[in-house]
N, C-alpha and C positions, 0 to 999 in steps of 0.2 A: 706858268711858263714865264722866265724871264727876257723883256725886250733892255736891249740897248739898241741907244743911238748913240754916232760919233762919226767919226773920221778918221782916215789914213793915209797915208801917202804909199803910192803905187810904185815898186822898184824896183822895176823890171823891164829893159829895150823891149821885149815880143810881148804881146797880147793887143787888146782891144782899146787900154788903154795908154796913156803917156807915161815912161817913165820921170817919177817926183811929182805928177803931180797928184792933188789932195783929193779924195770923194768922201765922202757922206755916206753912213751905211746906215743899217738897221737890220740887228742879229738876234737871235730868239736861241733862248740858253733853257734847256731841258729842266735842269738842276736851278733852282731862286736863290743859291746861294753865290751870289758876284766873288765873292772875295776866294772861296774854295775853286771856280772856275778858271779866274784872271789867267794862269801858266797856260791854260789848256784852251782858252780865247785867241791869246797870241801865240800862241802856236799854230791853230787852225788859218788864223791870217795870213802869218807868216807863211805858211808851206803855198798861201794861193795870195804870194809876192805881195803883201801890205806891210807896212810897217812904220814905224812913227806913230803909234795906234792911241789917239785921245778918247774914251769915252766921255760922252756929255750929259749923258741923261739915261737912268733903267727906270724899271716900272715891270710892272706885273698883268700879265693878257691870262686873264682866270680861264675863259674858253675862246675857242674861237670863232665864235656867233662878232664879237668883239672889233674883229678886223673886218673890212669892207675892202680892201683891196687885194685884186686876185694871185698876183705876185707874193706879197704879204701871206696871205693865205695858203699857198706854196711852201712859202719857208718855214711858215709854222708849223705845216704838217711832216715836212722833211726834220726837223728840230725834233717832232716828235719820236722820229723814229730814229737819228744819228745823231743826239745830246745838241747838237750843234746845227746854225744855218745863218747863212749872213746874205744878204740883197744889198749890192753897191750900187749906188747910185751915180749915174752918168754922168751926171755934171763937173766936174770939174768946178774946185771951190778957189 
């Protein structure tokens, strides 16, 4: 399973968070191939209002004994089963 991390910018008046401002994600890509995926990364962001989409860093989660965190753990299992899963992080960058 492939992890990225990055950031986006939020661009959208309604929801949880601000519109423009930046969060920190961490999304688990079914498919290890980044480059075959990218259209279909920003797309899924896009439709849940991100955009300005920097990735910073992928890597590869062989199982997931790997992750420790419960959230994480979460998305990797949903990844498993919908190609796609992304955890935004609250902070505001």
């Amino acid at each position: 399973m492939l992890i990225l991390n990055g950031s986006a910018e939020f661009m959208s008046a309604e929801g949880e968070h601000n519109l423009g401002d930046r969060h920190t994600f961490n999304m688990f890509v079914k498919n290890d191939n980044l480059t075959a995926k990218l259209d279909e990364i920003e797309a899924y962001l896009v439709a849940r209002n991100w955009d300005n989409i920097e990735i910073t860093d992928n890597g590869l989660v062989e199982n997931i004994e790997e992750i420790q965190h419960e959230t994480l753990i979460a998305a990797f299992k949903k990844a498993q089963h919908e190609e796609l899963a992304v955890v935004i992080h609250n902070t505001a960058m």
